[in-house]
C-alpha positions as CSV (number, residue, x, y, z in Angstrom):
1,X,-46.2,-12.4,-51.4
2,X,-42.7,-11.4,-50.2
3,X,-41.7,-8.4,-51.4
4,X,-37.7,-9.6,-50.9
5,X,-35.9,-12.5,-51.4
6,X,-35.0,-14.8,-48.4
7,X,-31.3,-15.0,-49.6
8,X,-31.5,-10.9,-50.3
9,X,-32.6,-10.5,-46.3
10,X,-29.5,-12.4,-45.1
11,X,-27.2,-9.8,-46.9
12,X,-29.2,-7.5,-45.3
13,X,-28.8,-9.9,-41.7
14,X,-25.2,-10.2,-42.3
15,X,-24.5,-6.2,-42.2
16,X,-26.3,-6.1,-39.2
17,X,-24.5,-8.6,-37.5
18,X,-21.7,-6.6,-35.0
19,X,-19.5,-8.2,-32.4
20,X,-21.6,-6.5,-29.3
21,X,-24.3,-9.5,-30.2
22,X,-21.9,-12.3,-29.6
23,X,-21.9,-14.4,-26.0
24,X,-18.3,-13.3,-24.6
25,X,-17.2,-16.8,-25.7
26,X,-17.5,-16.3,-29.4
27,X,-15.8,-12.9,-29.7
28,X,-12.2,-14.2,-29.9
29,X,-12.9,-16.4,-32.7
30,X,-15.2,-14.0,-34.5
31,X,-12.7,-11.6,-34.6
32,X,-11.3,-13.2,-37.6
33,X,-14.5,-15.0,-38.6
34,X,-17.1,-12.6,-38.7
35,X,-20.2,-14.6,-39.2
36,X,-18.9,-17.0,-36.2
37,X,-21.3,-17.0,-33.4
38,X,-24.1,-15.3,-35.0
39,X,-25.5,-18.1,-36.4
40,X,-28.6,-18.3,-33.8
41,X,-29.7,-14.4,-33.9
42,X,-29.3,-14.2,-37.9
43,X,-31.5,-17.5,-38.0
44,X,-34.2,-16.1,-35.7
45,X,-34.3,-12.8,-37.8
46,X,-34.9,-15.0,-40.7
47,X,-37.5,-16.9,-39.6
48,X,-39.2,-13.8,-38.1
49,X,-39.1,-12.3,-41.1
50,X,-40.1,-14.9,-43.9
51,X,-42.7,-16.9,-41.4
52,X,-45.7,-15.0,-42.7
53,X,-45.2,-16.2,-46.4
54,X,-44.3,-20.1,-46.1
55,X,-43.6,-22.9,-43.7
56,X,-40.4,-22.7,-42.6
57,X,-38.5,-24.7,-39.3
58,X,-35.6,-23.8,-37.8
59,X,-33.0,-26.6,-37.7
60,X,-29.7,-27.0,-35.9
61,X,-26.7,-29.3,-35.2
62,X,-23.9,-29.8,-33.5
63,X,-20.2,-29.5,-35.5
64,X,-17.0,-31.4,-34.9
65,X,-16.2,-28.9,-32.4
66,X,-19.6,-29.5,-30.2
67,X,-20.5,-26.0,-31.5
68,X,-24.6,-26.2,-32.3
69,X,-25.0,-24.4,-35.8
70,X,-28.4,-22.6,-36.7
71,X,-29.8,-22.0,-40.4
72,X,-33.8,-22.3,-41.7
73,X,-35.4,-24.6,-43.2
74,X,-37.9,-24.6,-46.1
75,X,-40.4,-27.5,-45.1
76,X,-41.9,-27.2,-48.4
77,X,-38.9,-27.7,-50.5
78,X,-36.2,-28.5,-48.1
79,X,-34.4,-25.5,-49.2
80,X,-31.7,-24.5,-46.3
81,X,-30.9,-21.0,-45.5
82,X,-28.0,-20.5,-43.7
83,X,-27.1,-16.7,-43.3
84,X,-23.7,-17.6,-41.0
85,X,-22.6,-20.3,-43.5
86,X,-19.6,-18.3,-43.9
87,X,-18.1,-19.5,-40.5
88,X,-17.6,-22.7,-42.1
89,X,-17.1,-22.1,-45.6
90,X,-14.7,-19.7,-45.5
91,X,-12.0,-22.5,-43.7
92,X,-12.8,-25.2,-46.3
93,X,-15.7,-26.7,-44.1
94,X,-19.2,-27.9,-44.4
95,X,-21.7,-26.9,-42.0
96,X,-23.5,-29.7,-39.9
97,X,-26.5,-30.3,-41.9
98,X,-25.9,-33.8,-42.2
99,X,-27.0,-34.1,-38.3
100,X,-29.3,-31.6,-37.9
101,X,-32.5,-31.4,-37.3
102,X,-35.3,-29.2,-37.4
103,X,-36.6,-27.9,-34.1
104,X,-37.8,-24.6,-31.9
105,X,-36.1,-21.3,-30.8
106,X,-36.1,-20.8,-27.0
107,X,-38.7,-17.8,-27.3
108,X,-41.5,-17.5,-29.1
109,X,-41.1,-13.8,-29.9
110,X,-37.8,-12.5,-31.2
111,X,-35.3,-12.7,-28.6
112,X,-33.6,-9.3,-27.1
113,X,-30.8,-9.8,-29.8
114,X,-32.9,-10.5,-32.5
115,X,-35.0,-7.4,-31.9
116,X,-32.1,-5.3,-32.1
117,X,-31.2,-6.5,-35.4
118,X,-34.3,-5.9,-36.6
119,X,-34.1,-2.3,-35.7
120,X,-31.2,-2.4,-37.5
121,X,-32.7,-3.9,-40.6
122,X,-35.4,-0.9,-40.5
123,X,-32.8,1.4,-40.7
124,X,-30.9,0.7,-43.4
């Protein structure tokens, strides 16, 4: 059994988020939206760290802007968790649930970026 909550890790995601993890053209507009652009590395942590004690998918899709939005799926519930929601929420806006869909991460293992906010997590 999980000894932590799903929605208590993305607090914990969230402070480990920092600006050096961004692609160079998300850094401008995270400057004054902090959760902008991290939406694929938080979701990755997340699933990394909650796979072992359900079935959960990661799901994405694409916002008005053509920006592709990241957040995990519960497959048993359809629970959505959404560590970045922020980005969206915080300017009136929904995130693009409505035309997402559930689907893979590029690597099987945590990526580079991911790993590194993992080691972050275990330090806090």
């Amino acid at each position: 059994m999980m000894r932590i909550t799903p929605d208590e890790l993305m607090v914990i995601i969230q402070k480990c988020l920092t600006p050096d993890l961004l692609k160079k053209e998300y850094r401008a507009e995270n400057a004054s939206n902090p959760m902008f652009g991290h939406c694929y590395v938080a979701s990755e942590v997340l699933y990394h760290k909650i796979k072992p004690y359900g079935d959960y998918s990661a799901a994405c899709g694409r916002d008005p802007n053509g920006i592709v939005h990241w957040w995990i799926v519960d497959n048993l519930t359809g629970e959505r968790y959404d560590t970045t929601a922020d980005q969206y929420l915080s300017k009136g806006l929904i995130p693009p649930y409505d035309v997402g869909r559930k689907t893979g991460f590029l690597t099987k293992l945590p990526s580079k970026r991911a790993q590194i906010v993992l080691a972050r997590m275990a330090n806090l």
